[in-house]
PDB file of N, CA, C and O in Angstrom:
ATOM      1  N   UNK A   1     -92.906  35.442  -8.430  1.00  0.00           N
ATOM      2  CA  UNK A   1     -92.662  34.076  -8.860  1.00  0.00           C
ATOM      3  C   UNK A   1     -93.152  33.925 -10.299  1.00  0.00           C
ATOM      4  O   UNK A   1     -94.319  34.217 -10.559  1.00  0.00           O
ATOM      5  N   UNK A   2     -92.392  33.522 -11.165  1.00  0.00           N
ATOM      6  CA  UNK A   2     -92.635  32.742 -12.880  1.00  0.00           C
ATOM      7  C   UNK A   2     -93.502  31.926 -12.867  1.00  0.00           C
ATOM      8  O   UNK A   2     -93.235  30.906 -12.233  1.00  0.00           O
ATOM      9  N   UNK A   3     -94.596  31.987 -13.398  1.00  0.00           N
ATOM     10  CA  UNK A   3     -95.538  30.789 -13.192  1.00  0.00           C
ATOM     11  C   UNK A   3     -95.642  30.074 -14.581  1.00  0.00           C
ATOM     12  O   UNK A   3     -96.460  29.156 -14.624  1.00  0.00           O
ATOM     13  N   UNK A   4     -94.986  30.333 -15.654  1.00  0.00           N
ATOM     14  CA  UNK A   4     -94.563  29.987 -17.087  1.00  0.00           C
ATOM     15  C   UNK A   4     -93.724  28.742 -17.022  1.00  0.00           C
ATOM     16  O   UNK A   4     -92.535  28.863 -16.724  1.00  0.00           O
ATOM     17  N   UNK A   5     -94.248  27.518 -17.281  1.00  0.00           N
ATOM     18  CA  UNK A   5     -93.309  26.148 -17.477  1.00  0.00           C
ATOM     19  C   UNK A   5     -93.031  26.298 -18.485  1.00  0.00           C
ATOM     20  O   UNK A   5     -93.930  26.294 -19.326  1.00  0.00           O
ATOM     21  N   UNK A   6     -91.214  26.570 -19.025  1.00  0.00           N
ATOM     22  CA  UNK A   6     -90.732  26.234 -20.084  1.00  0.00           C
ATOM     23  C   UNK A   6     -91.124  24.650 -21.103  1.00  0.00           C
ATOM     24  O   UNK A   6     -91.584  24.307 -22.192  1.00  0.00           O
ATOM     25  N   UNK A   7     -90.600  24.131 -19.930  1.00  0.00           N
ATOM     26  CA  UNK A   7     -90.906  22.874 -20.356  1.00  0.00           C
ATOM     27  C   UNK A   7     -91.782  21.996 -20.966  1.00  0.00           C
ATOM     28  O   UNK A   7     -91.680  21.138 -21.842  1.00  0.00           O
ATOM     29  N   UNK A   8     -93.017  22.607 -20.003  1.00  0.00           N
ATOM     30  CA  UNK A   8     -94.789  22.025 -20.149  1.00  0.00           C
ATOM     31  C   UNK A   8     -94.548  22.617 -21.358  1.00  0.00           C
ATOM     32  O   UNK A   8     -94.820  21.744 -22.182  1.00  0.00           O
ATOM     33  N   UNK A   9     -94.084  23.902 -22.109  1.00  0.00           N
ATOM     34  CA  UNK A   9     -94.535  24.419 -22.958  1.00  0.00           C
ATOM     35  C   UNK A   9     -93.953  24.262 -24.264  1.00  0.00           C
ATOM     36  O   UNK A   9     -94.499  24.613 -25.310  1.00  0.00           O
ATOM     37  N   UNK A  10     -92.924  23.770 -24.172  1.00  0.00           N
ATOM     38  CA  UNK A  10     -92.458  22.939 -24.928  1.00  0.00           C
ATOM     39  C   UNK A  10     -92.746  21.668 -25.255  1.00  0.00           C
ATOM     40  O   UNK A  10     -92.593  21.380 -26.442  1.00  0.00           O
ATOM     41  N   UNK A  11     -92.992  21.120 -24.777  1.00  0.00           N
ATOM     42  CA  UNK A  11     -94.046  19.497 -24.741  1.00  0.00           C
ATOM     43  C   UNK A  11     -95.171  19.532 -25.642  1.00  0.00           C
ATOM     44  O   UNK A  11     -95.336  18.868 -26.666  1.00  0.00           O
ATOM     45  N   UNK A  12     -96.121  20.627 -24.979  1.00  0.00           N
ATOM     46  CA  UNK A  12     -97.218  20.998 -25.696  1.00  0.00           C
ATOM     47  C   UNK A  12     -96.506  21.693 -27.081  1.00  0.00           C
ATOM     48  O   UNK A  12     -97.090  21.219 -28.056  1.00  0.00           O
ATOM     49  N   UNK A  13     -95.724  22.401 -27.397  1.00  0.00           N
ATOM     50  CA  UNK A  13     -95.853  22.590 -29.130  1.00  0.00           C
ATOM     51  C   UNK A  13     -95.818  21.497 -29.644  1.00  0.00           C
ATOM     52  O   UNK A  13     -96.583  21.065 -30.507  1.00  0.00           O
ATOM     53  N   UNK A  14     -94.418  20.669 -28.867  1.00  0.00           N
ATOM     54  CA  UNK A  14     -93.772  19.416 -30.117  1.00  0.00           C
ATOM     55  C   UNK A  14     -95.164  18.308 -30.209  1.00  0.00           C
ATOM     56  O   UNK A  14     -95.279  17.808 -31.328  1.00  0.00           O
ATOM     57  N   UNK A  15     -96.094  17.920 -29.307  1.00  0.00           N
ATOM     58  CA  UNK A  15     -97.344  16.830 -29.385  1.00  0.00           C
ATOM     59  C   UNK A  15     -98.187  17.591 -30.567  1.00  0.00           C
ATOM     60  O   UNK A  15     -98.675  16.894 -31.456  1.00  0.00           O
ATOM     61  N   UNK A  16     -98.430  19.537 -30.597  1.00  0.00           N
ATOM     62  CA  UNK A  16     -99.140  20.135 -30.876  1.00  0.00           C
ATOM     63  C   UNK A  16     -98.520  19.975 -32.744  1.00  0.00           C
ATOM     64  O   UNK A  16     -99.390  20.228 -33.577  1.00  0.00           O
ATOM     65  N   UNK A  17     -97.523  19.696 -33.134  1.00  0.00           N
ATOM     66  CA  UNK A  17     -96.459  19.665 -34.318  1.00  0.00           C
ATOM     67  C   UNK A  17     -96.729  18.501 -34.267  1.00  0.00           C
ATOM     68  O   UNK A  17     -96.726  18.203 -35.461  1.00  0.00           O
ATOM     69  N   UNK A  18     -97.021  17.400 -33.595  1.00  0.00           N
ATOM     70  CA  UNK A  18     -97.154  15.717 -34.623  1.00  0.00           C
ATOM     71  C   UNK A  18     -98.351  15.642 -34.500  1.00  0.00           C
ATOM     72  O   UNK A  18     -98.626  14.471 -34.764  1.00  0.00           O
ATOM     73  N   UNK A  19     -99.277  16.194 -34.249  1.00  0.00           N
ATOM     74  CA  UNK A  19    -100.629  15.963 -34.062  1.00  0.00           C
ATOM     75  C   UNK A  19    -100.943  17.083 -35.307  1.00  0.00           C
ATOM     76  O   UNK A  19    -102.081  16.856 -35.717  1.00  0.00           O
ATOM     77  N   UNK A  20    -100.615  17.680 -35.696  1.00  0.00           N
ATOM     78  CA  UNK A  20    -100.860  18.412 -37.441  1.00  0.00           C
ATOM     79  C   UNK A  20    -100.924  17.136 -38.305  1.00  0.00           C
ATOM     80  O   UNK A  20    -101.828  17.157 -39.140  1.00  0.00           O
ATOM     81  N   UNK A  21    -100.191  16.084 -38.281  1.00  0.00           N
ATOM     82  CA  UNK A  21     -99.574  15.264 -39.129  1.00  0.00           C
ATOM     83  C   UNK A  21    -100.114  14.119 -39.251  1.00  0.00           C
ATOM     84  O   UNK A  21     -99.485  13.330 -39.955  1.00  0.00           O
ATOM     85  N   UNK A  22    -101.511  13.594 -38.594  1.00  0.00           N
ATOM     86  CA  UNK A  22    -101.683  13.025 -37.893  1.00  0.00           C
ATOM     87  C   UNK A  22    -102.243  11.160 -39.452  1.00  0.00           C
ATOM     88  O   UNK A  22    -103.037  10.773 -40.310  1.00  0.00           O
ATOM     89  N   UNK A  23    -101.483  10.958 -38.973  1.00  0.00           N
ATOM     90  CA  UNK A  23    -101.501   9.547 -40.349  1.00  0.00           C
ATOM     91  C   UNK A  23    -102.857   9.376 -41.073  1.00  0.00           C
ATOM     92  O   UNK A  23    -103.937   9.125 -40.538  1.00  0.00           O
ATOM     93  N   UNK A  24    -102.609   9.553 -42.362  1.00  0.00           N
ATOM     94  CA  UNK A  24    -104.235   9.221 -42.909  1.00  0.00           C
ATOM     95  C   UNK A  24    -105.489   7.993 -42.570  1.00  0.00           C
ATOM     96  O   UNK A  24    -106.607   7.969 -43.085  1.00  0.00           O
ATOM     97  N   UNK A  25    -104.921   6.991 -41.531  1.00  0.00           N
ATOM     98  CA  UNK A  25    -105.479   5.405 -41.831  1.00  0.00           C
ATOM     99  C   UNK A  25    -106.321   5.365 -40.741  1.00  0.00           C
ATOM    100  O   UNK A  25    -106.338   4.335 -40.066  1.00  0.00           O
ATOM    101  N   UNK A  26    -107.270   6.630 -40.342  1.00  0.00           N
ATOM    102  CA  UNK A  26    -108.656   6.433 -39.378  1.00  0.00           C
ATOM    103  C   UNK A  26    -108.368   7.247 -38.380  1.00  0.00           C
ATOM    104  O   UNK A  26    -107.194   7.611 -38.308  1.00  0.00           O
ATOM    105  N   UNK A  27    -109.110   7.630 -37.595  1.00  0.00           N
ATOM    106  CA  UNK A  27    -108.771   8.663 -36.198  1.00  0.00           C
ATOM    107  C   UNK A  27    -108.106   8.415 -35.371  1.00  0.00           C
ATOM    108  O   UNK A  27    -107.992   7.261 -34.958  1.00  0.00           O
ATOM    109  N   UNK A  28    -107.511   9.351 -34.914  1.00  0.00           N
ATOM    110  CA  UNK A  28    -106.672   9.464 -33.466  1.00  0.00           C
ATOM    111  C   UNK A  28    -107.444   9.310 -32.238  1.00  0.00           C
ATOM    112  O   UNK A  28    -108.526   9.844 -31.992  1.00  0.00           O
ATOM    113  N   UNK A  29    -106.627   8.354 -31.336  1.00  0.00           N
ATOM    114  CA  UNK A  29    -107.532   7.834 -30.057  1.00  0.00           C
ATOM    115  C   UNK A  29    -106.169   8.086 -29.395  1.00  0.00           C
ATOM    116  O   UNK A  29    -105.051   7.714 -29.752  1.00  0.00           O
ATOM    117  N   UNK A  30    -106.598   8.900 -28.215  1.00  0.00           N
ATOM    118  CA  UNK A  30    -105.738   9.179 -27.250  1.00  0.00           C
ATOM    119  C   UNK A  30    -105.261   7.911 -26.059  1.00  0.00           C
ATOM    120  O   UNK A  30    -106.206   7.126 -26.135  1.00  0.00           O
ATOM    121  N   UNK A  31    -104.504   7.475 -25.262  1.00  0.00           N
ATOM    122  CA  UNK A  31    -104.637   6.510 -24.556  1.00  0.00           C
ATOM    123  C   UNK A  31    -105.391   7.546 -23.070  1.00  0.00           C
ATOM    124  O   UNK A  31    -105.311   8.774 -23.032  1.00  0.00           O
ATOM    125  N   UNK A  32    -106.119   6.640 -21.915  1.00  0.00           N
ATOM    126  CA  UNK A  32    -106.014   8.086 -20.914  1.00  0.00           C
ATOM    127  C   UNK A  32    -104.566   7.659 -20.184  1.00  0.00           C
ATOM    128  O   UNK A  32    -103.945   6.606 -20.331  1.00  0.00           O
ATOM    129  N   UNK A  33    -104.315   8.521 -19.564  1.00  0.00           N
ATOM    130  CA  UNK A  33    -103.265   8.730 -18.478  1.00  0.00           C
ATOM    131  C   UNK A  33    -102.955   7.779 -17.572  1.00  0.00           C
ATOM    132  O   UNK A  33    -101.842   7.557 -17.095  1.00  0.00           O
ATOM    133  N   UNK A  34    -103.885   7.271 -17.369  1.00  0.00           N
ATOM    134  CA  UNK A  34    -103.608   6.150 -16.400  1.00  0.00           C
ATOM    135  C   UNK A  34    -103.269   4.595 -17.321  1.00  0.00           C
ATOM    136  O   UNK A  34    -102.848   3.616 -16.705  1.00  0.00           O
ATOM    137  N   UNK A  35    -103.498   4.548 -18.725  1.00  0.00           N
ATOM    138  CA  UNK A  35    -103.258   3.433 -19.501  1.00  0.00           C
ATOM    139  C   UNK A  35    -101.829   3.491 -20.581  1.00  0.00           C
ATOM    140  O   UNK A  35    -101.537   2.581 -21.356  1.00  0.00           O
ATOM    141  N   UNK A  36    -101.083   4.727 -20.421  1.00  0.00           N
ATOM    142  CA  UNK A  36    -100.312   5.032 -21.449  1.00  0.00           C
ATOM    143  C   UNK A  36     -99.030   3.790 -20.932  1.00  0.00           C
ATOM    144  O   UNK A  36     -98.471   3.539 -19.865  1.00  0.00           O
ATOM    145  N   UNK A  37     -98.976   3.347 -22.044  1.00  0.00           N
ATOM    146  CA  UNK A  37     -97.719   2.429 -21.895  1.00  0.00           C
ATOM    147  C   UNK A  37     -96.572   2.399 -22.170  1.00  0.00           C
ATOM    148  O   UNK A  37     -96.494   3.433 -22.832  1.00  0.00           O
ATOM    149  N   UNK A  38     -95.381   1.893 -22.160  1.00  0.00           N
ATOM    150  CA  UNK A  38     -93.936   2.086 -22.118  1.00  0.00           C
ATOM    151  C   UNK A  38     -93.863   0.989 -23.388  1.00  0.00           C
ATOM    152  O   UNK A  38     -94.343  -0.139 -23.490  1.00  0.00           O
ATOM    153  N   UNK A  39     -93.016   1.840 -24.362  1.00  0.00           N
ATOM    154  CA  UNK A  39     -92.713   1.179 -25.551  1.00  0.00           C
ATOM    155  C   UNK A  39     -91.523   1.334 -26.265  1.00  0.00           C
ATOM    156  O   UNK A  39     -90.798   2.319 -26.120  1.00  0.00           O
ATOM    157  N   UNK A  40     -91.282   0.402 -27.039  1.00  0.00           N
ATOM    158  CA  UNK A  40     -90.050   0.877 -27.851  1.00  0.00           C
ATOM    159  C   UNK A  40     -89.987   0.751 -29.638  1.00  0.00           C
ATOM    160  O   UNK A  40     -89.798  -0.345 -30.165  1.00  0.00           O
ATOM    161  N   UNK A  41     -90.097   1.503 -30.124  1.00  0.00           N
ATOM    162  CA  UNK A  41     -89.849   1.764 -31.724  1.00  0.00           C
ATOM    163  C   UNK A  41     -88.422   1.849 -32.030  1.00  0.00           C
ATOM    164  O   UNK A  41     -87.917   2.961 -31.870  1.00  0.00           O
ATOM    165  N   UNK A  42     -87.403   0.567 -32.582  1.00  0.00           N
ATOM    166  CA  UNK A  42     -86.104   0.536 -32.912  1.00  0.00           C
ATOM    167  C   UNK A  42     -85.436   1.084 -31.388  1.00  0.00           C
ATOM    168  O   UNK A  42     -85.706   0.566 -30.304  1.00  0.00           O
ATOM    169  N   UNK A  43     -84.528   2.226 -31.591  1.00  0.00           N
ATOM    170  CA  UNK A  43     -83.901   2.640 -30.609  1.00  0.00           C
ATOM    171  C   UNK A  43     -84.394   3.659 -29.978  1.00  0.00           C
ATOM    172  O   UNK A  43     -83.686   4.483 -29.400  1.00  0.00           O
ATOM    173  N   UNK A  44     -85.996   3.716 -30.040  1.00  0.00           N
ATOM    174  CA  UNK A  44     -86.699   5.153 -29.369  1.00  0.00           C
ATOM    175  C   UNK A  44     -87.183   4.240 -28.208  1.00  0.00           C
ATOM    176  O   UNK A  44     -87.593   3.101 -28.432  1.00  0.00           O
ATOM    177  N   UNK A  45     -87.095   5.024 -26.383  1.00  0.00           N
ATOM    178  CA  UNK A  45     -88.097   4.493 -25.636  1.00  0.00           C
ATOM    179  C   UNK A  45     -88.476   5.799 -25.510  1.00  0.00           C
ATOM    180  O   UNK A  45     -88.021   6.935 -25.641  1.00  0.00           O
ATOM    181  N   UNK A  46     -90.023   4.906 -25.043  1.00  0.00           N
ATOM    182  CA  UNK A  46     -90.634   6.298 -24.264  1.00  0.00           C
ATOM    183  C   UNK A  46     -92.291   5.554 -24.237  1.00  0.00           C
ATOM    184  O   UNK A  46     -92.419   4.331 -24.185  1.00  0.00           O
ATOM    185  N   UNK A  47     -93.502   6.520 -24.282  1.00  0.00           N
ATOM    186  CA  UNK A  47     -94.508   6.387 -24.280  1.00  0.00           C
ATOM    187  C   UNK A  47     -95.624   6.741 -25.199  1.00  0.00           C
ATOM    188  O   UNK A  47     -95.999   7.850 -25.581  1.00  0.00           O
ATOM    189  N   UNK A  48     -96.103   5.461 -25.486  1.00  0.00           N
ATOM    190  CA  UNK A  48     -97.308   5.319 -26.629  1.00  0.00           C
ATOM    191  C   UNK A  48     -98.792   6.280 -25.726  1.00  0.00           C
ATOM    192  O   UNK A  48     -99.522   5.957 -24.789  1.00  0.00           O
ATOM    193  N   UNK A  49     -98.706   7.515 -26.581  1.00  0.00           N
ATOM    194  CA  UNK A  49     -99.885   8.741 -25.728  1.00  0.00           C
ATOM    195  C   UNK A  49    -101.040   8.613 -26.674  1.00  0.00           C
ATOM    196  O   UNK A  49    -102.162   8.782 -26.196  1.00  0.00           O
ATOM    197  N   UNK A  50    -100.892   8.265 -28.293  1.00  0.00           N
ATOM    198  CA  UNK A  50    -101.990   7.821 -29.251  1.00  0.00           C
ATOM    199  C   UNK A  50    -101.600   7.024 -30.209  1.00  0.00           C
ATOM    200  O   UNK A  50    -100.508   6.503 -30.436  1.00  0.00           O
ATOM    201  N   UNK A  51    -102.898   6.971 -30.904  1.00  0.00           N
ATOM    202  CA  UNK A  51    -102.589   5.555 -31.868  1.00  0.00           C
ATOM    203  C   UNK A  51    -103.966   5.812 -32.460  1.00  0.00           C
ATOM    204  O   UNK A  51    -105.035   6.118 -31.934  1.00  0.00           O
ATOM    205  N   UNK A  52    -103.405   5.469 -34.412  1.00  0.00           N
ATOM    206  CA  UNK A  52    -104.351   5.445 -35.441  1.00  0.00           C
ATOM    207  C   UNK A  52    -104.611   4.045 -35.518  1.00  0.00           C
ATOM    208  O   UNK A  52    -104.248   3.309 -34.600  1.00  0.00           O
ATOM    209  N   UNK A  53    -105.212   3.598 -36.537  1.00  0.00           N
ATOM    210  CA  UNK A  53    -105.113   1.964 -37.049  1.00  0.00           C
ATOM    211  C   UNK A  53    -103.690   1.317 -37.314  1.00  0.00           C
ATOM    212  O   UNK A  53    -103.350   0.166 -37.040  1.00  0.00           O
ATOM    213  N   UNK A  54    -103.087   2.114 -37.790  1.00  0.00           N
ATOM    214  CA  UNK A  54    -101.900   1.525 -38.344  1.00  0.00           C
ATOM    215  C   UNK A  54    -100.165   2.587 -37.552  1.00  0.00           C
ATOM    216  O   UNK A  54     -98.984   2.518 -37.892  1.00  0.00           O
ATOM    217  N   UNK A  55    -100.814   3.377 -36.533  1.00  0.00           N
ATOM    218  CA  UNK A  55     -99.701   4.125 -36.414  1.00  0.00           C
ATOM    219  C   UNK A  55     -99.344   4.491 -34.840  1.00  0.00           C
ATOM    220  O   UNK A  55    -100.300   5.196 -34.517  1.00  0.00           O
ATOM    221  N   UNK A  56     -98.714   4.415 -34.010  1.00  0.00           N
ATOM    222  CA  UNK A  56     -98.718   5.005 -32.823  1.00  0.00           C
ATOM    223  C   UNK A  56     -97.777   6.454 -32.494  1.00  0.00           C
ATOM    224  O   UNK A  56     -96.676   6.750 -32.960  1.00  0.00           O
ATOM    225  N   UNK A  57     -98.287   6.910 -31.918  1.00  0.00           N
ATOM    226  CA  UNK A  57     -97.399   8.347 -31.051  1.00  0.00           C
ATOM    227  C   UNK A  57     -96.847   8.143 -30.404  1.00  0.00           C
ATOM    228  O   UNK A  57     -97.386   7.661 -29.407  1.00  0.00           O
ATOM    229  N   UNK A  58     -95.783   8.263 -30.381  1.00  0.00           N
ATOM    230  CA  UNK A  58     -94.587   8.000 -29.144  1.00  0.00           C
ATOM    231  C   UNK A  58     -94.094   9.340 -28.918  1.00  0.00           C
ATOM    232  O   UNK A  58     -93.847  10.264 -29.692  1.00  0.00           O
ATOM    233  N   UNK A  59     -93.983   9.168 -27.201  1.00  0.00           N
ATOM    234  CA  UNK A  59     -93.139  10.788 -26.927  1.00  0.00           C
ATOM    235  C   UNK A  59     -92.150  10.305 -25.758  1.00  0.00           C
ATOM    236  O   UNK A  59     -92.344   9.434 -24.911  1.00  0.00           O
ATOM    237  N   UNK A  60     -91.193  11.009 -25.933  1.00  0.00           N
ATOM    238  CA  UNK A  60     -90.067  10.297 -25.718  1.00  0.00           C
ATOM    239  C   UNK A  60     -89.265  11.807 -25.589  1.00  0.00           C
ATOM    240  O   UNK A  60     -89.540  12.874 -26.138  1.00  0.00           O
ATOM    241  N   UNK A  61     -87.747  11.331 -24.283  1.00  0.00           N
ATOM    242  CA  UNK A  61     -87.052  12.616 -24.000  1.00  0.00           C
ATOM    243  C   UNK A  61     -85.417  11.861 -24.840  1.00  0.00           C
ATOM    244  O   UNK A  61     -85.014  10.720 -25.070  1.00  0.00           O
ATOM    245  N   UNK A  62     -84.784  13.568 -25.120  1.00  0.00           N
ATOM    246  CA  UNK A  62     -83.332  12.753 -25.812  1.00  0.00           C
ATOM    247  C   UNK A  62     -82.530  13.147 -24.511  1.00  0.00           C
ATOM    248  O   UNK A  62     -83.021  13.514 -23.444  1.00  0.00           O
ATOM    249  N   UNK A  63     -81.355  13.014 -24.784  1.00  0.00           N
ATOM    250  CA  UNK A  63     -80.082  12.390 -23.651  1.00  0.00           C
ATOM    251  C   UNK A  63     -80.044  14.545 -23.203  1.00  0.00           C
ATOM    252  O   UNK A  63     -79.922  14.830 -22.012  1.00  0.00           O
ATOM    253  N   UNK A  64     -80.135  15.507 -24.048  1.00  0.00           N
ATOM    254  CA  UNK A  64     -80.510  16.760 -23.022  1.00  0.00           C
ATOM    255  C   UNK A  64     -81.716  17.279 -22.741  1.00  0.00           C
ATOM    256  O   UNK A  64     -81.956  18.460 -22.491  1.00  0.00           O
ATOM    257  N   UNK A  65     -82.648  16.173 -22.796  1.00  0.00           N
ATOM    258  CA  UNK A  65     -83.817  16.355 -22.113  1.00  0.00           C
ATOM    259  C   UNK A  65     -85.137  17.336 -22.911  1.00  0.00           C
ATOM    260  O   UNK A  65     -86.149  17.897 -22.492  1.00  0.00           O
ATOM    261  N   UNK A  66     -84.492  17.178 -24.248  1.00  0.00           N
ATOM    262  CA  UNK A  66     -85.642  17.904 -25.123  1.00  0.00           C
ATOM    263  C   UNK A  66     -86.711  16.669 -25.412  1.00  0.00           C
ATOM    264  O   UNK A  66     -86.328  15.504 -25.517  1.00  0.00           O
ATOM    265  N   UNK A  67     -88.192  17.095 -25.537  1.00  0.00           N
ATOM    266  CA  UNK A  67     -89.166  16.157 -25.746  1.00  0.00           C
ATOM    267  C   UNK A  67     -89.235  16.208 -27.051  1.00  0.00           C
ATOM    268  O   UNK A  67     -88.973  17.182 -27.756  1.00  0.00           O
ATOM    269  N   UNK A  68     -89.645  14.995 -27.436  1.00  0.00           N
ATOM    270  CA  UNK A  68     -90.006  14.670 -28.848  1.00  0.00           C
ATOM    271  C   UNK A  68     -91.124  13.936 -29.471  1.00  0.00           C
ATOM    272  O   UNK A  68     -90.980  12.746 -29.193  1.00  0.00           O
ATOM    273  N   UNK A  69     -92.225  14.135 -30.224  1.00  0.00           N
ATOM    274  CA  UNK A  69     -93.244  13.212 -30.532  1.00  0.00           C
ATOM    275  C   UNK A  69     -93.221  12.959 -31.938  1.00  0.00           C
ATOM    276  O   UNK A  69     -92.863  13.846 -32.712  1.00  0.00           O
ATOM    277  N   UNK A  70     -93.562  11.856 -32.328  1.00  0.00           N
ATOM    278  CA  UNK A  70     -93.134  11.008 -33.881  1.00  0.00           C
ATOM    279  C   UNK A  70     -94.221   9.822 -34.169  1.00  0.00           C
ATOM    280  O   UNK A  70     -94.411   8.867 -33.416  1.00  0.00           O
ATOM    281  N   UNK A  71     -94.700   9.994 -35.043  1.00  0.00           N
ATOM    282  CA  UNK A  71     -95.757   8.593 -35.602  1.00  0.00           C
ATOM    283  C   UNK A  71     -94.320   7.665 -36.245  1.00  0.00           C
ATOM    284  O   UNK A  71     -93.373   7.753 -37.027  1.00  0.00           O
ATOM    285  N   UNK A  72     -95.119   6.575 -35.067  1.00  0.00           N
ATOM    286  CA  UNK A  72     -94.270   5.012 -35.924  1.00  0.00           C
ATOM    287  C   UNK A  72     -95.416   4.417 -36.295  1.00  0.00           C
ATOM    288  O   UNK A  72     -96.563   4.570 -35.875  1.00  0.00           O
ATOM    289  N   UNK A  73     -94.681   3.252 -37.692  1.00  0.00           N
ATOM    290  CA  UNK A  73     -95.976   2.688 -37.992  1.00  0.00           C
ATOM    291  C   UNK A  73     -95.982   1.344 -36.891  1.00  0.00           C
ATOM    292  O   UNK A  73     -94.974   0.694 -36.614  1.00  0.00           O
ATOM    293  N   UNK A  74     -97.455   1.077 -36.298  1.00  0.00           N
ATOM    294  CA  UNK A  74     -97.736  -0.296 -35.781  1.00  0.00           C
ATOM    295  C   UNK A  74     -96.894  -1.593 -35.821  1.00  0.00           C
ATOM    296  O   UNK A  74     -97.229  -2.435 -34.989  1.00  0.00           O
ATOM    297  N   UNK A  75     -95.638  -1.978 -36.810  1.00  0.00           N
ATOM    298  CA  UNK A  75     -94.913  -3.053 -36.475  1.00  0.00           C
ATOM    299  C   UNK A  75     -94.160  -2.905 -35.699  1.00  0.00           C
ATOM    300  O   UNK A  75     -93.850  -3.570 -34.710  1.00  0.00           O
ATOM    301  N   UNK A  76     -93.662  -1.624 -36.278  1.00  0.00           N
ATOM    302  CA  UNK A  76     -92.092  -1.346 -35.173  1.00  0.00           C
ATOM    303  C   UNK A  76     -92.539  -1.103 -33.332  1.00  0.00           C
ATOM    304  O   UNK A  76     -91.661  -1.129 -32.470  1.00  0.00           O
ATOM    305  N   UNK A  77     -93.598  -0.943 -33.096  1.00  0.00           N
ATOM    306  CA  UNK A  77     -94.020  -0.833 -31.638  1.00  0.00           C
ATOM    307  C   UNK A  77     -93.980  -1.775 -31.056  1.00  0.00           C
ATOM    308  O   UNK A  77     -94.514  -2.665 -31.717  1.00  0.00           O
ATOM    309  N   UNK A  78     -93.432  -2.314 -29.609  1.00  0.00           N
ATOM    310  CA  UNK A  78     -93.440  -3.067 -28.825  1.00  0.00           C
ATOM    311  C   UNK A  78     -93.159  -2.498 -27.584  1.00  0.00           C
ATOM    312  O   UNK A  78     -92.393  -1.580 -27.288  1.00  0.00           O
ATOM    313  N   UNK A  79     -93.946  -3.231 -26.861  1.00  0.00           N
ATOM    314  CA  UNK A  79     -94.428  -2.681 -25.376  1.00  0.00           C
ATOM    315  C   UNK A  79     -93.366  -3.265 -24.638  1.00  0.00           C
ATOM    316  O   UNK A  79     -92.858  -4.320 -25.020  1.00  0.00           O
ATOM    317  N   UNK A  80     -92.873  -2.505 -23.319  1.00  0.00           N
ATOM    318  CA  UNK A  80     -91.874  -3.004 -22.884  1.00  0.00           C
ATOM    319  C   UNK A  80     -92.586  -3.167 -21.463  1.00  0.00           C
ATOM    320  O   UNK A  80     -91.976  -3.674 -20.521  1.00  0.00           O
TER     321      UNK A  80
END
């Protein structure tokens, strides 16, 4: 049996690739797991996993199911 999640492992680079990047305007605070919330930035949904002063992480799947993580700045976020 494969015990290698493609997937998991893919997840983990792309968070591991926006978290290099991570906005100059104060530290990164993770949400925990049980508080992560459902949000929307323009036409992105998905889930706010961190947040600077001025910036949140959203990770979010596209229509073939690749994951994606992206700093929006704090206006465009709204909780759904």
């Amino acid at each position: 049996m494969n015990k290698f999640d493609a997937a998991g492992f893919e997840k983990m680079m792309a968070r591991m690739k926006a978290e290099s990047v991570v906005p100059g305007d104060g530290p990164m605070t993770e949400f925990s797991p049980s508080e992560i919330p459902q949000v929307r930035a323009g036409d992105i949904h998905g889930r706010a996993v961190a947040y600077t002063w001025h910036h949140g992480l959203i990770e979010w799947t596209d229509s073939r199911g690749k994951y994606h993580f992206d700093w929006f700045p704090a206006e465009l976020i709204k909780r759904e």
